[in-house]
C-alpha positions in Angstrom: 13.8 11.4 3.1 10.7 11.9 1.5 8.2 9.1 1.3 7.1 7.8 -2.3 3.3 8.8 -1.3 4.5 12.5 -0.4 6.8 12.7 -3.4 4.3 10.7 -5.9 0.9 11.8 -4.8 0.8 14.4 -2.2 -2.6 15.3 -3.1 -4.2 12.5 -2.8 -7.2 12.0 -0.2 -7.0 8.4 0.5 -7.7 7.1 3.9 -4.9 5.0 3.6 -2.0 6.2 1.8 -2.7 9.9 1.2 -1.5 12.8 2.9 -4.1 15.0 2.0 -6.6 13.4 4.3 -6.1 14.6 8.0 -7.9 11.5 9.5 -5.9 8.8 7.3 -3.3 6.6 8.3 -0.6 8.7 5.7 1.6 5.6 5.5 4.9 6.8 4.5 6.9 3.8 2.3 10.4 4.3 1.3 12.1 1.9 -1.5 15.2 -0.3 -1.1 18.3 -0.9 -2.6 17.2 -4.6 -2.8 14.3 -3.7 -4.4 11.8 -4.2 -1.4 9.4 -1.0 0.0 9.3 -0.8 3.0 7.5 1.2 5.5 6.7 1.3 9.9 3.1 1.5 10.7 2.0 2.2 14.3 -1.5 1.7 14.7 -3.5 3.5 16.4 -6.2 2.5 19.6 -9.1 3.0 17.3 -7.5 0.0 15.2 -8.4 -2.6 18.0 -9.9 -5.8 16.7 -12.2 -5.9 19.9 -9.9 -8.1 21.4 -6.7 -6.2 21.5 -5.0 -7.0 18.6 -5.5 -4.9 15.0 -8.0 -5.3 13.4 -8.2 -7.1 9.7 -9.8 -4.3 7.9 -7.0 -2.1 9.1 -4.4 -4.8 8.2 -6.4 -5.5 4.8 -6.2 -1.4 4.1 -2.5 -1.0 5.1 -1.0 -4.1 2.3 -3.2 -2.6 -0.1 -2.5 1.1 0.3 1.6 -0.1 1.0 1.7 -2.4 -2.4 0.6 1.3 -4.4 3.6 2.6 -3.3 5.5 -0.1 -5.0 3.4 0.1 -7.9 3.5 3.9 -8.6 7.4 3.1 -8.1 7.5 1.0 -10.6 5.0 2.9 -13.4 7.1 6.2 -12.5 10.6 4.1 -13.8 8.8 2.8 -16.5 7.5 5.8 -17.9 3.8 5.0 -17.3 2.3 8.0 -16.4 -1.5 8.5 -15.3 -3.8 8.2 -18.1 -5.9 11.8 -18.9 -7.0 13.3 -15.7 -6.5 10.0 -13.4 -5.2 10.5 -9.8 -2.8 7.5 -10.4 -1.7 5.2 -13.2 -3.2 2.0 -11.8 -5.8 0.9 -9.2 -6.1 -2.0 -7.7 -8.0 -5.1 -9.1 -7.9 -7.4 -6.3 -6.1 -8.2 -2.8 -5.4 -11.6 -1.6 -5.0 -11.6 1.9 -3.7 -14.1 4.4 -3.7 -14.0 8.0 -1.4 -16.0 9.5 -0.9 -15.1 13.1 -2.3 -11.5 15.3 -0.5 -8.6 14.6 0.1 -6.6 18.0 -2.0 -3.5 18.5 0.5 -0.9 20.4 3.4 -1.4 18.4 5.0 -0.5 15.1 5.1 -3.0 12.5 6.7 -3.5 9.4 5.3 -3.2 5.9 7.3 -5.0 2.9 6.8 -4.8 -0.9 8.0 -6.8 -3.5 6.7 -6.0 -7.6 6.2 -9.5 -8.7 5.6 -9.0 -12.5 5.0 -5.9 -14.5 3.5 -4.9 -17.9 1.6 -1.5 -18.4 -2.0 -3.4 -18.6 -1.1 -5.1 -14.8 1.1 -4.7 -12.3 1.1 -7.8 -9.1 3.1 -7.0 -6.0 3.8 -9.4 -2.8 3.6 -7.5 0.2 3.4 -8.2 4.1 3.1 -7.2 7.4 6.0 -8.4 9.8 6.0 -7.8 13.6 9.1 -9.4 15.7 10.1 -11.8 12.9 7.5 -12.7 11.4 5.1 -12.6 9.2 1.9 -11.6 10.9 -0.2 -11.3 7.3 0.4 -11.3 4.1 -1.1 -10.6 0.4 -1.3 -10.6 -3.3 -2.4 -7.6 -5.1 -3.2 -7.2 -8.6 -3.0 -3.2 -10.1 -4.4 -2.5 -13.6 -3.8 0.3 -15.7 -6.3 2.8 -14.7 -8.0 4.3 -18.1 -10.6 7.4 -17.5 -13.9 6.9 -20.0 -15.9 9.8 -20.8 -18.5 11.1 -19.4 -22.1 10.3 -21.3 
């Protein structure tokens, strides 16, 4: 199956969620039935906190870039298409982030996205990071409607 980021923006060079960067994570999220988005994320040595677990920047970078997938999910059903010569339809505003426990370093973890409300000025998902169980981190993340100004 192909991944919303692949299918939605295959082009795009973010170090997070797009494919067209080499040295990126490319997370690869896949919507539910149930309306969740889900998506595995192995991170890599590099990702090391300094004391073995991942590190928060990484974790920060992975629920924001994961929540876009649920976001251009939902402005694709809707109809809300990028605005002029925009990459995407919405960027994001701002990212809450909790961390509630370490999340481990060497193994795959589990990304989960839920769109909480949505109009075409905002969109605010709920999304997490879940490793045997449980919640390891967890966010808020505000999208606004992304709308290019001229140049002056």
């Amino acid at each position: 199956m192909t991944s919303i980021q692949e299918r939605l923006y295959p082009e795009l060079p973010c170090f997070g969620c797009g494919h067209a960067n080499p040295d990126g994570l490319r997370l690869r999220s896949y919507p539910g039935e149930d309306g969740v988005v889900t998506a595995a994320f192995t991170p890599r040595p590099e990702h090391d906190n300094g004391l073995g677990f991942l590190n928060g920047g990484i974790i920060c970078t992975v629920l924001d870039c994961h929540s876009a997938a649920a976001v251009m999910l939902e402005a694709e059903a809707k109809g809300w298409e990028a605005l002029g010569d925009a990459a995407l339809s919405y960027v994001t505003a701002g990212l809450d982030v909790r961390y509630l426990r370490p999340s481990p370093l060497r193994e795959p973890v589990e990304l989960r996205a839920v769109v909480r409300e949505a109009s075409e000025a905002e969109i605010t998902v709920d999304v997490s990071l879940v490793w045997d169980g449980k919640t390891r981190a967890e966010a808020g993340a505000l999208w606004k409607r992304w709308r290019p100004r001229p140049a002056k």
